[in-house]
C-alpha positions, 0 to 999 in steps of 0.5 A: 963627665961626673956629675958634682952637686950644687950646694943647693942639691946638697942641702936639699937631699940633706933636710929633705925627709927620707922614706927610711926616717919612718919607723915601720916596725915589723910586727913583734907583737902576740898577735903577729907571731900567732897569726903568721903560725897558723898561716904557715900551718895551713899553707903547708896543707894547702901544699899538701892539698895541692900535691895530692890534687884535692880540692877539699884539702887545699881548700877547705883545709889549707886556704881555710886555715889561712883565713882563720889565722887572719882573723885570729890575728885581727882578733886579738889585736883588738884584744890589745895583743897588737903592736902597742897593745894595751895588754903589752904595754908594760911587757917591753914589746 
């Protein structure tokens, strides 16, 4: 048996907010791009580290890349080349 809605079911999912109704963005800012880049550089030497079974490469070189790609990223958001930055306010990002 098929399950029909109410008219009061239908009006409620119509007014009722949706989780899609919020603009999330995806991130396409300087800062962004440049932050993911350097991640992805080291995770490929954390791959390599980790093939190569080193310690220091897949630590020091890969997992520390990471962390520098973050904190490069954070660094230059609060510079305003974040996602509403300041600086990118009249270049259409």
């Amino acid at each position: 048996m098929a399950h029909h809605a109410t008219a009061t079911e239908q009006e409620t999912a119509e007014t009722a907010p949706s989780i899609h109704d919020e603009v999330i963005g995806h991130g396409n800012s300087p800062a962004a791009w440049t932050c993911v880049l350097i991640m992805t550089v080291g995770c490929i030497i954390a791959c390599v580290g980790f093939i190569m079974a080193s310690n220091l490469v897949f630590w020091g070189g890969g997992i520390g890349i990471v962390v520098v790609g973050l904190i490069v990223g954070w660094i230059m958001k609060k510079a305003g080349y974040g996602v509403d930055g300041s600086k990118l306010q009249s270049s259409g990002h």
